[in-house]
C-alpha positions in Angstrom: 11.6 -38.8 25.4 11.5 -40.1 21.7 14.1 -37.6 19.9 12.0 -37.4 16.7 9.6 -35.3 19.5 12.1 -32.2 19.1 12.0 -30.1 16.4 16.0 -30.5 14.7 15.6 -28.2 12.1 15.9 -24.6 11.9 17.0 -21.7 9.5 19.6 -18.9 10.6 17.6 -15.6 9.8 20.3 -14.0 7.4 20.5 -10.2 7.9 23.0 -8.2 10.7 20.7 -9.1 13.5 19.8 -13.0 13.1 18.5 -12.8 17.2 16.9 -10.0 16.2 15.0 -11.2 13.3 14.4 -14.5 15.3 12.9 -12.7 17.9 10.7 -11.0 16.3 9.1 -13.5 13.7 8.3 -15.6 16.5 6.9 -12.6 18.5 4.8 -11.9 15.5 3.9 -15.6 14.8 3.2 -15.4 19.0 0.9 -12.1 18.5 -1.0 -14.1 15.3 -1.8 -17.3 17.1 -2.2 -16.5 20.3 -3.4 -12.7 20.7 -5.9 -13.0 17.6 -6.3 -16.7 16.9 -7.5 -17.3 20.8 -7.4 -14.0 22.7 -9.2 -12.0 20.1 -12.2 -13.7 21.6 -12.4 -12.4 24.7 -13.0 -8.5 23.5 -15.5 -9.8 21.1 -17.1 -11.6 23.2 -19.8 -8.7 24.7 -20.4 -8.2 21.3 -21.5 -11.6 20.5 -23.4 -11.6 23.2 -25.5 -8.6 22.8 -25.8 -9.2 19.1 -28.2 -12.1 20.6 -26.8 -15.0 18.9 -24.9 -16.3 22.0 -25.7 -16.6 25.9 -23.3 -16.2 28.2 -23.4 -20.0 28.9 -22.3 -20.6 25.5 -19.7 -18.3 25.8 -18.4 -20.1 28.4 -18.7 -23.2 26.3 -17.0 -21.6 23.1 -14.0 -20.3 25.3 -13.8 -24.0 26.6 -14.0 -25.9 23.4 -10.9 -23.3 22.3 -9.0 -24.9 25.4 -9.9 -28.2 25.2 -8.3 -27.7 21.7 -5.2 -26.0 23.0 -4.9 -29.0 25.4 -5.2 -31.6 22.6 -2.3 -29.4 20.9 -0.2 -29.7 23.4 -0.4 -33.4 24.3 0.3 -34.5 20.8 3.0 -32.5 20.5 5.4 -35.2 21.4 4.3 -37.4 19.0 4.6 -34.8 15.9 7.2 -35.0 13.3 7.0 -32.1 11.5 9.9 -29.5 10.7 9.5 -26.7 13.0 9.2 -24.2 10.0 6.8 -25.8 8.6 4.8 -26.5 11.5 5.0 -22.4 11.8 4.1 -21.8 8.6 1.3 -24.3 8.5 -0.1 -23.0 12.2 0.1 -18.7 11.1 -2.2 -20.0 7.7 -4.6 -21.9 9.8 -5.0 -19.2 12.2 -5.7 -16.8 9.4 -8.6 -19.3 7.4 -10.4 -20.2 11.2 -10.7 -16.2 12.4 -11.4 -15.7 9.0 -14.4 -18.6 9.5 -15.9 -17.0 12.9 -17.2 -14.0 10.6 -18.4 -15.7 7.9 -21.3 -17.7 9.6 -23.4 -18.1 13.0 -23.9 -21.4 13.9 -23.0 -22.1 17.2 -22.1 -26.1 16.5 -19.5 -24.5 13.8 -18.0 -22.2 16.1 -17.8 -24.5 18.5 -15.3 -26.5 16.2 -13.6 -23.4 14.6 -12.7 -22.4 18.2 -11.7 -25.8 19.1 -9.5 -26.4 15.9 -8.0 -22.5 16.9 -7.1 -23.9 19.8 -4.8 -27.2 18.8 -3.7 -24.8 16.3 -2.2 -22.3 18.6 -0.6 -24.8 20.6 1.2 -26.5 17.7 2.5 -23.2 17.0 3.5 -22.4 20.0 5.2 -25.2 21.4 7.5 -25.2 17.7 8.3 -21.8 17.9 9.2 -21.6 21.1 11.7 -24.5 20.5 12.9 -22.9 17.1 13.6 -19.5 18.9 15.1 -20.4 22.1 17.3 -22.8 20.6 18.1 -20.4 17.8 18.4 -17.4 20.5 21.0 -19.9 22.7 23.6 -20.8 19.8 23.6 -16.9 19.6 23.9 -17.0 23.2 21.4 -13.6 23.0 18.9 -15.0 25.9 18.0 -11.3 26.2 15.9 -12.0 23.2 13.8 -14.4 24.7 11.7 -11.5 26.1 10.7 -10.4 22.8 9.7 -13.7 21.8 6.5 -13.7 24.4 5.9 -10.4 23.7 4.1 -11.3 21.1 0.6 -12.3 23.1 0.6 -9.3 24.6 1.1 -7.2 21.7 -1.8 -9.2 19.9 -3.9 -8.2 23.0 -3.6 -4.5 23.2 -4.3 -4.7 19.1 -7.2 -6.1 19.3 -8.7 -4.6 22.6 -7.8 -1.4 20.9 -9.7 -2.2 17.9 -12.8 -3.7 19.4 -12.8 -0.3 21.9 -12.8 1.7 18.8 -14.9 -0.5 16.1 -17.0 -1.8 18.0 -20.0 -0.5 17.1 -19.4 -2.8 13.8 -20.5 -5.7 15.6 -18.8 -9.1 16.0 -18.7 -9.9 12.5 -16.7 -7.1 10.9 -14.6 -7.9 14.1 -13.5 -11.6 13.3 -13.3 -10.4 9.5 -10.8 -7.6 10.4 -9.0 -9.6 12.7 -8.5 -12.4 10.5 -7.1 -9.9 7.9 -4.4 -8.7 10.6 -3.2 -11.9 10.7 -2.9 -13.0 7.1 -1.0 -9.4 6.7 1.5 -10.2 10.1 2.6 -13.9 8.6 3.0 -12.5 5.1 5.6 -10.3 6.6 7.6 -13.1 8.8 6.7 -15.8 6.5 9.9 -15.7 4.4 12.2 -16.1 7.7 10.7 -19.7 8.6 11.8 -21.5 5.3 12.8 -24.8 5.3 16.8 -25.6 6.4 19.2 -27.5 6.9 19.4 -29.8 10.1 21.6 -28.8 12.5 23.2 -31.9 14.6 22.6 -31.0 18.4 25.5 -32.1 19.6 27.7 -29.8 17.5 26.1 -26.2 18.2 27.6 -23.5 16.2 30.8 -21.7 17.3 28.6 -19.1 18.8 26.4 -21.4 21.1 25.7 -20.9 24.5 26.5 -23.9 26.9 23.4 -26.5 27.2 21.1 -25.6 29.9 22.6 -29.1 30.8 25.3 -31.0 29.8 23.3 -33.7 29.4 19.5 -33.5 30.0 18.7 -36.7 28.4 21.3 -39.0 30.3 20.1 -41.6 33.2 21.5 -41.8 36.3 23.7 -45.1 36.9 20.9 -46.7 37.7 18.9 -46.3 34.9 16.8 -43.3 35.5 16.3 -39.8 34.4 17.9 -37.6 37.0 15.1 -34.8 35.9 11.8 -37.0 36.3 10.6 -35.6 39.4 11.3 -31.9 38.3 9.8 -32.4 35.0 6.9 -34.2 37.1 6.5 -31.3 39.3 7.1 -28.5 36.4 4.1 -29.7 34.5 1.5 -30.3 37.2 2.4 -26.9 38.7 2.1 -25.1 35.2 -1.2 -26.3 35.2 -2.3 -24.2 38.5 -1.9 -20.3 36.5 -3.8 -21.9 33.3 -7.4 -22.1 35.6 -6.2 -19.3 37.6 -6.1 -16.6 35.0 -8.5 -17.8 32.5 -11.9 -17.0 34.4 -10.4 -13.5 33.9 -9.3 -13.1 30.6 -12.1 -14.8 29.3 -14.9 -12.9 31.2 -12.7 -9.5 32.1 -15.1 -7.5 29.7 -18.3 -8.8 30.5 -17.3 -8.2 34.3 -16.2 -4.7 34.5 -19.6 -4.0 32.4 -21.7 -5.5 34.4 -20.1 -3.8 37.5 -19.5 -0.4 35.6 -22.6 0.3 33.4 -22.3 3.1 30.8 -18.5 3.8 31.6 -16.2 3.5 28.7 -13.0 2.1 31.2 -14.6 -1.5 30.9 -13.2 -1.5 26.8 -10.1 -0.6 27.9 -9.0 -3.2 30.6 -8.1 -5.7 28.3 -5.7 -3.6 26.3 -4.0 -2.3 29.6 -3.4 -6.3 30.7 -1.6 -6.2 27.3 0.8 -3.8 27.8 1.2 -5.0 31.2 1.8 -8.4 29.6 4.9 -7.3 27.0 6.5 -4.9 30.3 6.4 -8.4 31.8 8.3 -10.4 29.2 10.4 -8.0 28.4 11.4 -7.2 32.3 11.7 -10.9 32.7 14.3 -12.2 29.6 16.6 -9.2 31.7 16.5 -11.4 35.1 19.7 -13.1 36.1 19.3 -16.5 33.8 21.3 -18.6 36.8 17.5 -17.4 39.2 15.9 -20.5 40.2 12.6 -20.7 37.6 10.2 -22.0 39.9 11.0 -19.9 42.6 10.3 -16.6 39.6 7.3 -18.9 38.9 5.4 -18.8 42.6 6.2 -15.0 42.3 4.4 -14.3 39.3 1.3 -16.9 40.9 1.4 -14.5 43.8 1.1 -11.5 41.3 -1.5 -13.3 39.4 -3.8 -14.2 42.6 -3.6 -10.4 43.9 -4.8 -9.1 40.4 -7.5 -11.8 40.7 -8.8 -10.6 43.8 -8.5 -7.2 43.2 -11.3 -7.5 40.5 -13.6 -8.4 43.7 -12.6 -6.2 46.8 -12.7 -3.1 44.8 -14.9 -3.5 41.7 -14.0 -0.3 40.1 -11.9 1.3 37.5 -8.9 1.7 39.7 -9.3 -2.2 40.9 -9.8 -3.7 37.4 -7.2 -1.3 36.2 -4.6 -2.4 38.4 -5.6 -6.2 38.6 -5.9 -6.1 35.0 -2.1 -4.8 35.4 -1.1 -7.4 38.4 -2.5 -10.5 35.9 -1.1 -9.4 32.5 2.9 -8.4 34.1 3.6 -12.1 35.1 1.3 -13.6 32.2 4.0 -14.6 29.4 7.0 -14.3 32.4 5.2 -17.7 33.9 5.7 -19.1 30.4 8.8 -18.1 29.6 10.0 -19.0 32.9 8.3 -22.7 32.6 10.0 -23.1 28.6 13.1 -22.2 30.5 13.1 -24.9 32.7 11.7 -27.2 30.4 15.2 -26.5 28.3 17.2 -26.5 31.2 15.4 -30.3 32.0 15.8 -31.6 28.4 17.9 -28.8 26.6 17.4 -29.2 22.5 15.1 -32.0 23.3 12.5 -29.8 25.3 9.3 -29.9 22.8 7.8 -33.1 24.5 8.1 -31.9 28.0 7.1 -28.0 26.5 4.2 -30.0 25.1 3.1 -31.6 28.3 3.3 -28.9 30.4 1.8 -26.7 28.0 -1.2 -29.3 28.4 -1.8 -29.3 31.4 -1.9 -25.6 31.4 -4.7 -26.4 28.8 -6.4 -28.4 31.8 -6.4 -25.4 34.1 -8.0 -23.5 31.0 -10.6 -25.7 30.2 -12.1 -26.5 33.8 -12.0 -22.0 34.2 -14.8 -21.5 32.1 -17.2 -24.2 32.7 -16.7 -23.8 36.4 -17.5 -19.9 36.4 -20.1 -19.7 33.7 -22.6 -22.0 35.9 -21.3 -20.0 39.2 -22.3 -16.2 37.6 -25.8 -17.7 36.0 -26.6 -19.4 39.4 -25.1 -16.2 41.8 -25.3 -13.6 39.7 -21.8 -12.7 40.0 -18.2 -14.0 39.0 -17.0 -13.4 42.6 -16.9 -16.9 43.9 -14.9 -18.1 40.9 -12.7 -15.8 41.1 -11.8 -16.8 44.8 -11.9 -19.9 43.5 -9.2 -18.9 41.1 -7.0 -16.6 43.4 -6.8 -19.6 45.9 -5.6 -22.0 42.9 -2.8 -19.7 42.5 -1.5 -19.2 45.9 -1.9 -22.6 46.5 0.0 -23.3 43.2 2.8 -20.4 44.6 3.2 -22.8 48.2 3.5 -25.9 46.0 6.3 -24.2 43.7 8.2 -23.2 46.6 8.6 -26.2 48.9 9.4 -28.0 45.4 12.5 -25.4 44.8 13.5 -25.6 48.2 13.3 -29.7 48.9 16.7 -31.5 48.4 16.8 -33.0 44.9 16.9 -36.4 46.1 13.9 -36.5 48.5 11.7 -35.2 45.6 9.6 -38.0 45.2 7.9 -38.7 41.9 
């Protein structure tokens, strides 16, 4: 892992609260990027559709250029040397100028790179302040934090559902205009706290510091190899599992419960409630004993996932979206946290590359969702067989997870 991959750099919010203030920017830098720079989409998406200027086949396409750009994010990652406040900074005025972009014009081969852009955008951002906060939050030793941190999606979600539910009648365009507002409004208020500091040398953490996830998550093995390969192996191709096995969801949740609930308002109000469920989720999670094992927590929240999944199909009504949209969104930012955590605990201040490349391949799962459900509903009719599709990926993911955290270290192969 080339060192220059890890963001070094970081400024101590000033204030009585520094976790506190830490926590939240990158909540709200979370809720910018992530809940309007790429989830805004999914609520506005029955708009764009009915205002005739897209098919539901090029939704499907839009929603997997954004993760085809969220994938290319994350696999440069490791090779970026940017200060991590800067590469905040640079990622919450980005987010603003490309919403701002998807109101201001029609053209479908535009979009197309707006949302891909979006995407390598929001995975820049999210990679760096994850690293800039947990590290921060662990020299404070205030993991409790950590919860608030990915919060943040979730809180961008129910914003946005909320709006769309109650403006919607505006249409698509006042949508992405509004939203794109919102988010120049939420940097300008955390903007000040990612400034440019001085650099901090790992291996000296402050007087406050929590212990390293591990004493040395960098050092070789007396004979000359990483001790970790195999788990940081494992870690990434298993995060990849919950990235296709959510997506067909939250990218189509809207135009589902419509189609299955014609003329009732619930279908608008789905996406906020797998929101909420979302911040209960990473809040309840940061308060779980920190020494749990992560992938074990990890299958859990697959298992949660793939029940809210199916729940969308056995009982297609407001109850069953309700409460899948419930099961899906409480374990949504808890499988990330829980994957950043390991990542830290593999390669401790040094965790941006392999955050990066698991983060990637979660992009993977994300961009295969899409284009294999939006041929399935035009040829069917229905979103059901993708979404078995998807439940199976996750329980399948959940067994893989398990037998991982359960196999002796040493007969892990790689």
């Amino acid at each position: 892992m080339d060192d220059l991959a890890a963001p070094h750099n970081f400024v101590a919010p000033t204030g009585p609260h520094p976790a506190r203030q830490a926590a939240i920017a990158c909540m709200v830098t979370l809720a910018v990027v992530l809940g309007i720079g790429r989830f805004a989409f999914t609520p506005l998406l029955p708009l764009m559709l009915h205002g005739g200027g897209l098919d539901i086949r090029h939704g499907g396409w839009l929603a997997s250029f954004n993760y085809a750009g969220y994938f290319a994010g994350a696999v440069t990652c490791a090779a970026l040397r940017v200060e991590p406040a800067r590469m905040v900074r640079t990622g919450l005025l980005l987010t603003v100028l490309l919403t701002l972009a998807m109101g201001l014009t029609s053209q479908f081969w535009i979009w197309a790179i707006v949302r891909f852009v979006a995407g390598a955008v929001s995975a820049w951002t999210f990679v760096f302040a994850s690293q800039w906060g947990l590290r921060r939050l662990a020299e404070l030793d205030a993991h409790g934090w950590s919860g608030v941190i990915y919060a943040g999606p979730g809180a961008g979600i129910v914003a946005t559902g909320l709006f769309v539910s109650v403006a919607g009648g505006w249409g698509a365009t006042a949508g992405w205009l509004g939203f794109g507002l919102a988010a120049a409004v939420l940097s300008a208020l955390v903007w000040r706290v990612f400034v440019a500091g001085h650099v901090t040398d790992s291996a000296a953490p402050s007087p406050h510091a929590a212990p390293a996830p591990s004493a040395h998550p960098n050092a070789a093995s007396p004979t000359g190899r990483d001790p970790h390969r195999a788990d940081a192996f494992w870690l990434v191709l298993l995060y990849g599992v919950p990235g296709f096995g959510y997506i067909i969801t939250a990218t189509f949740l809207p135009v589902i419960a419509r189609h299955a609930l014609p003329g009732s308002a619930w279908p608008d109000l789905f996406w906020p409630m797998f929101g909420v469920a979302l911040i209960v989720g990473a809040l309840g999670a940061a308060r779980l004993p920190h020494h749990w094992d992560n992938r074990t927590l990890l299958a859990g929240c697959y298992v949660l996932q793939a029940a809210g999944v199916a729940l969308g199909i056995v009982w297609p009504t407001a109850g069953g979206f309700g409460l899948g949209s419930v099961l899906i969104g409480l374990p949504f930012t808890a499988i990330t946290l829980f994957a950043m955590r390991e990542a830290r605990r593999l390669r401790g201040n040094h965790a941006a590359g392999l955050m990066g490349y698991a983060t990637a391949a979660y992009g993977v799962g994300q961009i295969i969702g899409p284009l294999v459900a939006a041929p399935i509903a035009v040829h069917t009719g229905s979103f059901s067989l993708a979404l078995w599709l998807a439940a199976g990926a996750l329980l399948l993911g959940a067994l893989g997870l398990t037998g991982v955290a359960h196999l002796p270290r040493k007969q892990r192969p790689l």
